[in-house]
C-alpha atoms as a printed R data frame, in Angstrom:
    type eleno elety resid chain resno       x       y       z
1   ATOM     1    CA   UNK     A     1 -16.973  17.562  -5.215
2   ATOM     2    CA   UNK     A     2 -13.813  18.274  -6.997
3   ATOM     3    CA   UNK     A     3 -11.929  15.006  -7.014
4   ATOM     4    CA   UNK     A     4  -7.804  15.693  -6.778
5   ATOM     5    CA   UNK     A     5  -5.007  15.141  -9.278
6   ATOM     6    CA   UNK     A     6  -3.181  11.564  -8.888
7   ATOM     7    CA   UNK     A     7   0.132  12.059  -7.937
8   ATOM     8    CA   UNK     A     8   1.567  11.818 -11.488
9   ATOM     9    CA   UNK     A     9   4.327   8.797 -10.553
10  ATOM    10    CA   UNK     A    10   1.517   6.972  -8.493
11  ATOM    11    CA   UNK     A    11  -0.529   7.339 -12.102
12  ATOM    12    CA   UNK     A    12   2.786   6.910 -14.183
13  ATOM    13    CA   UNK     A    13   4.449   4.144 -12.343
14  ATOM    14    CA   UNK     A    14   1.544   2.384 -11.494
15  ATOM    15    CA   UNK     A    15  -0.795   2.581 -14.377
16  ATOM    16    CA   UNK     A    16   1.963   1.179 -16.318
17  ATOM    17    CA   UNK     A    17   2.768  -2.025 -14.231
18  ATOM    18    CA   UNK     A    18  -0.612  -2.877 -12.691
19  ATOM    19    CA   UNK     A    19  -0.221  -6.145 -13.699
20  ATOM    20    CA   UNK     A    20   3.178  -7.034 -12.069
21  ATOM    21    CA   UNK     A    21   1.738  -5.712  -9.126
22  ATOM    22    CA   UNK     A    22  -0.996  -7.925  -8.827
23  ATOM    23    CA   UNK     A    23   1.241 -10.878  -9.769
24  ATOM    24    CA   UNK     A    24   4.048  -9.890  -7.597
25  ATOM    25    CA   UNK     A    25   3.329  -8.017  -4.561
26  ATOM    26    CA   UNK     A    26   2.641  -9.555  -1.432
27  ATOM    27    CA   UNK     A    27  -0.872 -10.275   0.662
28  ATOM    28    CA   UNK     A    28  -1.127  -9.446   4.254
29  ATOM    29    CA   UNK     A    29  -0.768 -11.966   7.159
30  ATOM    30    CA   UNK     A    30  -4.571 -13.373   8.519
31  ATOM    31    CA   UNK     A    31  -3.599 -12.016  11.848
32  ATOM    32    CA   UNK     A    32  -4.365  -8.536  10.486
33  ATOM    33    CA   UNK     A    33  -7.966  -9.059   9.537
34  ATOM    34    CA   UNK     A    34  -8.480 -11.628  12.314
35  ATOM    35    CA   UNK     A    35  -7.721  -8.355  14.634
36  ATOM    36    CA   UNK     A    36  -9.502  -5.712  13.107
37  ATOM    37    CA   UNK     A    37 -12.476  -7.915  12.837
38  ATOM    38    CA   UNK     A    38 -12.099  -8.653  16.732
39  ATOM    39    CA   UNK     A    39 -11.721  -4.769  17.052
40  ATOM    40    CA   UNK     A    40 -14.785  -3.685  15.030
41  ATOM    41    CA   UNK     A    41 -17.264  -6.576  14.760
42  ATOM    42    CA   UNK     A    42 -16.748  -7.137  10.780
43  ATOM    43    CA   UNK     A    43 -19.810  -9.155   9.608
44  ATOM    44    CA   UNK     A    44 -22.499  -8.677   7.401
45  ATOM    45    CA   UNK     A    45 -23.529  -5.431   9.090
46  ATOM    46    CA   UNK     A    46 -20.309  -3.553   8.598
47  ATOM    47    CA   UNK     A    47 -19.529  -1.357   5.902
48  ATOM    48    CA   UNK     A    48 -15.515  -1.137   5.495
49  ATOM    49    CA   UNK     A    49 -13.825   1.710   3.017
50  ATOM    50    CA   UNK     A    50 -10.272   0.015   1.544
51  ATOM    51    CA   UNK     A    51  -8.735   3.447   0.009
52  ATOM    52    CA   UNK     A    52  -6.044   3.158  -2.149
53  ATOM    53    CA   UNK     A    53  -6.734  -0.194  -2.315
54  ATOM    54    CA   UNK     A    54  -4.710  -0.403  -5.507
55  ATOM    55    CA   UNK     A    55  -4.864  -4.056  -6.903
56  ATOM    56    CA   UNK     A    56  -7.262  -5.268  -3.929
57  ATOM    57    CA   UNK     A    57  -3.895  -7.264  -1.778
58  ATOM    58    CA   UNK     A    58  -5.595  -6.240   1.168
59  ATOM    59    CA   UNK     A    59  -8.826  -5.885  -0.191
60  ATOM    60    CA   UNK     A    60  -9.571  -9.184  -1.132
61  ATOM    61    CA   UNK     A    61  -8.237 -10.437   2.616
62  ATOM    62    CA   UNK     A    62 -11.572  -7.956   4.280
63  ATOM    63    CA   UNK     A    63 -14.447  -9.891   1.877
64  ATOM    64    CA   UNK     A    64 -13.402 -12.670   3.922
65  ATOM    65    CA   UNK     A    65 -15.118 -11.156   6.742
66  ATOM    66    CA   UNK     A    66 -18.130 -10.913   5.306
67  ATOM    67    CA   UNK     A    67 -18.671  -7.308   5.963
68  ATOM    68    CA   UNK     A    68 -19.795  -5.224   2.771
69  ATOM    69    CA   UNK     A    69 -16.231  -3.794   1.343
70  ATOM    70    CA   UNK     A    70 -16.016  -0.701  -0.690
71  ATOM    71    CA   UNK     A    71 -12.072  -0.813  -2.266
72  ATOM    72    CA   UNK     A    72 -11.669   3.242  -3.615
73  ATOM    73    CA   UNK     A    73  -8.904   2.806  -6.201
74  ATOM    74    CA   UNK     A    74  -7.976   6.469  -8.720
75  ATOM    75    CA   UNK     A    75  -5.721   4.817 -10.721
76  ATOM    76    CA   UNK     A    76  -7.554   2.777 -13.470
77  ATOM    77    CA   UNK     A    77  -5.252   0.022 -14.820
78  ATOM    78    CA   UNK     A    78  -5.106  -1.055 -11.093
79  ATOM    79    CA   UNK     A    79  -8.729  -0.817 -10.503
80  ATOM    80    CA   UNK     A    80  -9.523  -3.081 -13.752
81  ATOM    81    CA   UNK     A    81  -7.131  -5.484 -11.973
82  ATOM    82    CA   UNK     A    82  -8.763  -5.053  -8.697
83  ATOM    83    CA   UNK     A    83 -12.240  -5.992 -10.394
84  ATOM    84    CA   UNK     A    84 -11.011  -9.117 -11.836
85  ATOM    85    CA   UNK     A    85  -9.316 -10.274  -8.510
86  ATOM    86    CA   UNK     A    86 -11.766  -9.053  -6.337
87  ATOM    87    CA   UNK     A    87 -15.315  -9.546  -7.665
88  ATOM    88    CA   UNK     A    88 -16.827  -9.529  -3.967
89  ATOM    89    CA   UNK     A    89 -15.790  -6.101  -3.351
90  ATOM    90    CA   UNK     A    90 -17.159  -2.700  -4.937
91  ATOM    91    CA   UNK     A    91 -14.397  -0.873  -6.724
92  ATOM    92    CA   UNK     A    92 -15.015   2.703  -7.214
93  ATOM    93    CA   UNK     A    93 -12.401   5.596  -8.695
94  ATOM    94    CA   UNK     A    94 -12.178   7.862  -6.100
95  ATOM    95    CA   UNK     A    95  -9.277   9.558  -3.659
96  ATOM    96    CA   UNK     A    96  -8.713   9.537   0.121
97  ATOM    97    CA   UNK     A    97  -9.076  12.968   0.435
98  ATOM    98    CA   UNK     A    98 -12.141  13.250  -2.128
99  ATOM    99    CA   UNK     A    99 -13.990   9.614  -1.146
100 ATOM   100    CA   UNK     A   100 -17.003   9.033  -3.438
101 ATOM   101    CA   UNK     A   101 -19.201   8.066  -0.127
102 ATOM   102    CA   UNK     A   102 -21.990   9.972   1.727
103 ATOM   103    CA   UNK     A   103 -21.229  10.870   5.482
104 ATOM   104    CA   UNK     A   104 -21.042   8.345   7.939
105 ATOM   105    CA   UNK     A   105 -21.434   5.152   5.551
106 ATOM   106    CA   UNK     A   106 -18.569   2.888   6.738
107 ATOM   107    CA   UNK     A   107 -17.408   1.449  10.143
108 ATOM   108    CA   UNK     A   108 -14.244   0.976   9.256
109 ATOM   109    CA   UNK     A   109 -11.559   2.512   6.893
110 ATOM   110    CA   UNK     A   110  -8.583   0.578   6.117
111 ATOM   111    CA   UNK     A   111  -5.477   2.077   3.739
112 ATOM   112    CA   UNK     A   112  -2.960  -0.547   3.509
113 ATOM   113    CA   UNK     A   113   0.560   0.625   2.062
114 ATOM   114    CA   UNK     A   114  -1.037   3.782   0.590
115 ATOM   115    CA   UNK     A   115  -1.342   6.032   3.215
116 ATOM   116    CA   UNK     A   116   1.788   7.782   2.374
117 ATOM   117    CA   UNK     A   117   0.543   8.690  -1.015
118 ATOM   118    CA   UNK     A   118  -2.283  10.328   0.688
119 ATOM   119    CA   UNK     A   119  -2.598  14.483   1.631
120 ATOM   120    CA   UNK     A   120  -3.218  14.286   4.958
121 ATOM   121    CA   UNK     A   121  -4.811  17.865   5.470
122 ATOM   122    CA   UNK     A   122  -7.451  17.170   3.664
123 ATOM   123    CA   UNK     A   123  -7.720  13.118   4.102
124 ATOM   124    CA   UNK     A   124  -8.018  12.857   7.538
125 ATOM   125    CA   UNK     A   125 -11.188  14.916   7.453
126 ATOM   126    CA   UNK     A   126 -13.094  13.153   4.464
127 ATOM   127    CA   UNK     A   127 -11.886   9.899   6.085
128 ATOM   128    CA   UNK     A   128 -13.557  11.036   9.680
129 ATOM   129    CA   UNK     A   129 -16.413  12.227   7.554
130 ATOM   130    CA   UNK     A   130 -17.512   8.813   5.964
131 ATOM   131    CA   UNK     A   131 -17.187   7.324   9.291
132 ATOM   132    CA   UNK     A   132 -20.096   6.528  11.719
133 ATOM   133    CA   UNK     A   133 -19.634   7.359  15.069
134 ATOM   134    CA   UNK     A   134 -18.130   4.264  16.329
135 ATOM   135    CA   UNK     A   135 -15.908   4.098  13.855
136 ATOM   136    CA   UNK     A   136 -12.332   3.674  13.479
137 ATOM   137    CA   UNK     A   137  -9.026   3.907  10.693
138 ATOM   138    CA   UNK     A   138  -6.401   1.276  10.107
139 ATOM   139    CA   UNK     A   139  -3.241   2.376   8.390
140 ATOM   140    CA   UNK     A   140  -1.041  -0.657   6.925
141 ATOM   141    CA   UNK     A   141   1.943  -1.458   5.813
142 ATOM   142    CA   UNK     A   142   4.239  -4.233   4.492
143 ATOM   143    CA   UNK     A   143   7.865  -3.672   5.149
144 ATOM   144    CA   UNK     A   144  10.886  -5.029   3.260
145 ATOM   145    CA   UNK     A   145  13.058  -6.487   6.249
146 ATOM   146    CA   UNK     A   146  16.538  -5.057   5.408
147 ATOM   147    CA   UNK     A   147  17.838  -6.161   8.361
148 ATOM   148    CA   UNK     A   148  18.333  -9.523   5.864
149 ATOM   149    CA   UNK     A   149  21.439  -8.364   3.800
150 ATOM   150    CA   UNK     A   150  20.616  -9.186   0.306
151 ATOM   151    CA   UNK     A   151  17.205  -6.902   0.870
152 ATOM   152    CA   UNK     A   152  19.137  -4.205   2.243
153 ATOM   153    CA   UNK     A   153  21.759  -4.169  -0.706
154 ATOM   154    CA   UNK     A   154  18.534  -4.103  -3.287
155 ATOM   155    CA   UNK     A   155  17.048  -1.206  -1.623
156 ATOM   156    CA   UNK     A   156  20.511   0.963  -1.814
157 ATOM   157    CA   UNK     A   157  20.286   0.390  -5.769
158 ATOM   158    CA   UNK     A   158  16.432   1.239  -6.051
159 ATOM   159    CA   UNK     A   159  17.912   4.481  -3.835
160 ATOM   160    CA   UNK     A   160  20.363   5.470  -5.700
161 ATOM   161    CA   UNK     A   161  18.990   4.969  -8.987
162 ATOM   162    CA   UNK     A   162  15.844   7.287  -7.829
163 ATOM   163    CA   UNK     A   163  18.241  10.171  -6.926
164 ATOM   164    CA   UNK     A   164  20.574   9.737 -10.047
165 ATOM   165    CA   UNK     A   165  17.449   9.436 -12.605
166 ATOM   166    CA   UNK     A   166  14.777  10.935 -11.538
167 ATOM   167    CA   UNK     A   167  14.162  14.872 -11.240
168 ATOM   168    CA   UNK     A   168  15.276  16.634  -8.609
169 ATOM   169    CA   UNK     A   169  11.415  17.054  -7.782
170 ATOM   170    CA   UNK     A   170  10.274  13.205  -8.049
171 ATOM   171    CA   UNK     A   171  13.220  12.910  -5.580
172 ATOM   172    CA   UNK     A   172  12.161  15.701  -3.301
173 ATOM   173    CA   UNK     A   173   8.978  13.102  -3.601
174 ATOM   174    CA   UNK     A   174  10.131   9.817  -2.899
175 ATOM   175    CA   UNK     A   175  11.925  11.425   0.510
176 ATOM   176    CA   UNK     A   176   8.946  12.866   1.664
177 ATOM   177    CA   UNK     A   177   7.252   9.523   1.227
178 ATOM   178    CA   UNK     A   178   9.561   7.599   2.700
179 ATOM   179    CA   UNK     A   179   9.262  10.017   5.923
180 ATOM   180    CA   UNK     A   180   6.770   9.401   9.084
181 ATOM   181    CA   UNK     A   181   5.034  13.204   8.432
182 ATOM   182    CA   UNK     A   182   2.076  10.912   8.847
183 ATOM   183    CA   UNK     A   183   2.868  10.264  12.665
184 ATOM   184    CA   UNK     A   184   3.049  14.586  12.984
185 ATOM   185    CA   UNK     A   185  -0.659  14.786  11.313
186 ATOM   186    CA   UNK     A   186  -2.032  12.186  13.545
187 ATOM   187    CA   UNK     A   187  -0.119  13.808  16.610
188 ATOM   188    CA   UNK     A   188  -1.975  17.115  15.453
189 ATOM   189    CA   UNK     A   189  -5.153  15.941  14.960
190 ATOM   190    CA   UNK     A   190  -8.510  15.844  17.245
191 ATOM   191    CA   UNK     A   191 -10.255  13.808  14.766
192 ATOM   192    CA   UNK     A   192  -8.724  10.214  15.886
193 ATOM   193    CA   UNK     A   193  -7.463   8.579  19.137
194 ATOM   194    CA   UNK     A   194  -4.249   7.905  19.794
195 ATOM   195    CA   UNK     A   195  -3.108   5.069  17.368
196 ATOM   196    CA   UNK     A   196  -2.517   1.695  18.990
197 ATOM   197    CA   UNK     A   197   0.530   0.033  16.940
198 ATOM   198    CA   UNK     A   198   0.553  -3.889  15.824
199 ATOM   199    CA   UNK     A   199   3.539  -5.601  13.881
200 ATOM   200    CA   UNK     A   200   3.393  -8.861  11.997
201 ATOM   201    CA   UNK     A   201   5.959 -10.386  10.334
202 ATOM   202    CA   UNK     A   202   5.813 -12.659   7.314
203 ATOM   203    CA   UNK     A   203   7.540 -13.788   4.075
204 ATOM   204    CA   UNK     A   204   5.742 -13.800   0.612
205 ATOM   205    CA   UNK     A   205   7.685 -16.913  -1.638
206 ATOM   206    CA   UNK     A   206   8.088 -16.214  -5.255
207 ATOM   207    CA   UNK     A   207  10.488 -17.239  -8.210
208 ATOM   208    CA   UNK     A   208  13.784 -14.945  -8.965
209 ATOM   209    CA   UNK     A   209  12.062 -13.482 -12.057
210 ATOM   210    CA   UNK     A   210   9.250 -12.517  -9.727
211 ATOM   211    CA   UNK     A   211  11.115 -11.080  -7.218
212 ATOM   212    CA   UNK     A   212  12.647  -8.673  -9.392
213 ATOM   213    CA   UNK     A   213   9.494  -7.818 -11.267
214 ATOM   214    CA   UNK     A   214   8.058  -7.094  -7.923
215 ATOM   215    CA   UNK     A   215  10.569  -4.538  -7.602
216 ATOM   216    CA   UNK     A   216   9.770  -3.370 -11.067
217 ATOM   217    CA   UNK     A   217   6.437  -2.617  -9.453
218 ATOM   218    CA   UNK     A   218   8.022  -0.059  -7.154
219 ATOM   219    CA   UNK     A   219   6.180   3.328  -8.643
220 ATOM   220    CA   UNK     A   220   9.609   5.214  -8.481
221 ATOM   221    CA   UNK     A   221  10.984   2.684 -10.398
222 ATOM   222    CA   UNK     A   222   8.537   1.993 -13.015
223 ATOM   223    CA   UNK     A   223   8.464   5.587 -13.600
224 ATOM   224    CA   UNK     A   224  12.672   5.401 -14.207
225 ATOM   225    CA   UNK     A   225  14.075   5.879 -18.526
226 ATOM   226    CA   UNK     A   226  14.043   2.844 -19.551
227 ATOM   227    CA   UNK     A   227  17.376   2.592 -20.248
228 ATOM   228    CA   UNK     A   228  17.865   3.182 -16.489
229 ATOM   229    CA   UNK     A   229  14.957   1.042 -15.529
230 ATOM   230    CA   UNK     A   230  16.644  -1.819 -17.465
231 ATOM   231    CA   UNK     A   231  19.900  -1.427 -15.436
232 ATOM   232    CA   UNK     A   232  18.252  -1.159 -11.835
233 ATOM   233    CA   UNK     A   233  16.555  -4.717 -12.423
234 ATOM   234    CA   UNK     A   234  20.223  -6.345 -13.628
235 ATOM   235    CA   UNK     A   235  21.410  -5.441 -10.664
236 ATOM   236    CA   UNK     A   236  18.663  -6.533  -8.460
237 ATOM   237    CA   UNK     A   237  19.189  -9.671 -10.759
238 ATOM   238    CA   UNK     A   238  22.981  -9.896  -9.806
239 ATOM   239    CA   UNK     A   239  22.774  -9.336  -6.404
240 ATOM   240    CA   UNK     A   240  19.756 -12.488  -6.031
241 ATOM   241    CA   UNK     A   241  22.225 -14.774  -8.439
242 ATOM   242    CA   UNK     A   242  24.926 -13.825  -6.295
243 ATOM   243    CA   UNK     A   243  23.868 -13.775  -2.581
244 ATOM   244    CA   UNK     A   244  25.091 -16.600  -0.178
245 ATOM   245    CA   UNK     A   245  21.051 -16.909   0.979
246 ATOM   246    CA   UNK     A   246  19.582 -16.679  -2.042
247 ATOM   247    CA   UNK     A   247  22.440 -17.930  -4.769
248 ATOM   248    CA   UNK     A   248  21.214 -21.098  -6.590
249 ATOM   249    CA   UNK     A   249  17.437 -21.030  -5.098
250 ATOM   250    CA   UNK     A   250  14.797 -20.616  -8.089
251 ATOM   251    CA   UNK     A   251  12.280 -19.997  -4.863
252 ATOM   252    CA   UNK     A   252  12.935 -18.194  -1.382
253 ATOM   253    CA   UNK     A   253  10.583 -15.401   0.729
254 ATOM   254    CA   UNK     A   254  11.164 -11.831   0.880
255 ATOM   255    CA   UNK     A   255  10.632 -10.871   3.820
256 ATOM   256    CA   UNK     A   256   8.331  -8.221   5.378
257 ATOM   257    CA   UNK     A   257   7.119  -6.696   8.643
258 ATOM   258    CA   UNK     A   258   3.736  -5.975   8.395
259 ATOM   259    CA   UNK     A   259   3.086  -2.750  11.011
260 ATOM   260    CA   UNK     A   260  -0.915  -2.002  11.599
261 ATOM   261    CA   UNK     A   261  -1.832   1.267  13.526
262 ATOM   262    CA   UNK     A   262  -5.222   1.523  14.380
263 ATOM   263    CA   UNK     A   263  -7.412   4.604  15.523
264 ATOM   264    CA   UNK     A   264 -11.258   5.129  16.647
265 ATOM   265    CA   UNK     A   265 -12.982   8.543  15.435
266 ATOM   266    CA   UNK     A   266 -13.465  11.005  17.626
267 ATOM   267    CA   UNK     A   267 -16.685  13.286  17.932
């Protein structure tokens, strides 16, 4: 099985700050795992597939189940970091649409803010492939909550230094990411049920300095010139120092909404 390319700014922007992501980045609320454990009967007997699992954040939140996890991970800095964290789980290189399993192996597969990255013409088959017949998909992910102003007025710099910086095809990129073409696919398919939608809302607490590395951790923005990399994260910087809800706190969340769609396999 030929295994496909990495997009080159997951592999760039990643590979280069795998370890601010770890440190950085947020977990997932228990209410997520509490309900897809309810859904599918995670114990010992269970197989789940976490693809994309990147540094293991979600990862590390199915061991506690007890259920045997397989996290498939292609890029390798964050795999290495995903094998320190996450010595329960199995971390394999591998792709969603090229998954290094035999057919129907798992009960459950879970891809938790890396779906988008994913080509769904040729992932949504391998992913109904590796599942038994009972089995079902959960797609993930955490949110920034810009409806708080001081996370909405970070994201417009991360925008506009992605359009300004970047080539005209990274930006052509970052657009389609950012876009629901994964709702079309699923609308198109006969390989899932309709998905039933969940939303959780949380805040992960951190220092100033690692709020804005978490940003850092951003792959568009890891994968910025330096020069221009250096100026995104002093304004970040400016607008925490500055903010009426964050100004003078060495500590605060960033908050996030946390939306779970869930799907059974079809025949």
């Amino acid at each position: 099985m030929t295994t496909p390319r990495v997009h080159r700014v997951a592999e760039r922007g990643f590979g280069s700050v795998a370890d601010v992501y770890e440190r950085t980045r947020p977990g997932y609320p228990r209410e997520v795992v509490d309900l897809l454990a309810d859904e599918f009967g995670l114990d010992e007997s269970k197989t789940v597939v976490d693809l994309g699992a990147g540094t293991g954040k979600f990862t590390r939140e199915l061991t506690a189940t007890g259920a045997r996890v397989i996290a498939v991970e292609p890029v390798a800095e964050m795999r290495a970091q995903l094998t320190a964290a996450v010595p329960a789980a199995e971390a394999v290189a591998g792709t969603a649409e090229a998954i290094p399993l035999p057919e129907a192996s798992a009960d459950l597969v879970t891809a938790a803010t890396s779906f988008h990255w994913f080509y769904l013409d040729r992932a949504l088959p391998e992913i109904h492939r590796v599942l038994r017949p009972d089995g079902g998909l959960a797609v993930l992910w955490n949110t920034r909550d810009d409806s708080r102003r001081w996370v909405a007025d970070v994201q417009r710099v991360i925008e506009v230094a992605v359009r300004t910086h970047l080539s005209a095809e990274d930006v052509a990129e970052a657009e389609r990411l950012r876009s629901e073409r994964w709702r079309a696919a699923f609308a198109e398919t006969d390989l899932f049920t309709r998905l039933e939608e969940h939303e959780f809302r949380h805040e992960h607490e951190a220092t100033v300095d690692d709020h804005i590395a978490r940003f850092l951790s951003i792959s568009f923005v890891a994968a910025l010139p330096d020069e221009h990399r250096g100026r995104v994260l002093a304004d970040i910087e400016r607008i925490l120092r500055s903010d009426p809800e964050t100004r003078g706190r060495e500590r605060f969340g960033l908050p996030y909404i946390t939306e779970v769609y869930v799907g059974r396999r079809r025949p």
